[in-house]
N, C-alpha and C positions, 0 to 999 in steps of 0.2 A: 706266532711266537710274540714274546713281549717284544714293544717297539717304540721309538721315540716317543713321545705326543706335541710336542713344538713342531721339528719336522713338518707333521703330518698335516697340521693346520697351516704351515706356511712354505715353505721350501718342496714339498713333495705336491701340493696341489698346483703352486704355480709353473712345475715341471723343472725345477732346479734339482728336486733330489731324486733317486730311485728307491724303489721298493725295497731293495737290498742294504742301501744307505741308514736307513731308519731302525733298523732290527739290533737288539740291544747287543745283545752275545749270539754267536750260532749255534747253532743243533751240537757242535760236535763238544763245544763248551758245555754243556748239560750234559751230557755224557761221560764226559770228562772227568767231571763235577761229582757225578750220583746222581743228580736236579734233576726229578722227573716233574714234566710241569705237566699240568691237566687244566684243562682248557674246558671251556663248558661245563663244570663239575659242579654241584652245588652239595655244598656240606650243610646237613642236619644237625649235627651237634658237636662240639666240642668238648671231651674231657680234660680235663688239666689236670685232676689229678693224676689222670694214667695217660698222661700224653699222646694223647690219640684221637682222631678225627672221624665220625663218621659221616659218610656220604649218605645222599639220599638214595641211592640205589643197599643200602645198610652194609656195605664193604667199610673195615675199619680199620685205617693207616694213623700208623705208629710215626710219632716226630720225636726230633730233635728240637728240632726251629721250627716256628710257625710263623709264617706271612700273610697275613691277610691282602687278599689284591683281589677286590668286591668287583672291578671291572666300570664296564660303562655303555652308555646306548649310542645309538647313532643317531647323531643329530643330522636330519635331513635339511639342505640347505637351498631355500629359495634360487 
């Protein structure tokens, strides 16, 4: 799930925060919400005109709102 990123780099590495500590909202808040977040997904195209997104697997989800959150790698650390 989405989660801090200051945290993660400093408080939870040096064993001050917990895993639980760093996680933005909970599960039950998306729920809540309607917010179905997908995780791993990679979208192939974007219509705007007809508000809708299609995934590379070519499934095609209808928006209101669109967020783009491109993600990030993991930096391996000496």
């Amino acid at each position: 799930m989405p989660y801090e990123r200051p945290p993660l780099s400093k408080q939870f590495l040096s064993g001050e925060f917990e895993t639980d500590r760093m996680i933005m909202r909970s599960q039950d808040y998306y729920d809540e919400q309607n917010i179905k977040v997908r995780l791993n997904t990679t979208v192939s195209l974007v219509d705007r005109e007809k508000r809708a997104v299609e995934l590379q697997n070519k499934e095609r989800l209808p928006y209101d709102w669109l967020v783009f959150a491109t993600g990030g790698r993991v930096r391996r650390l000496t």
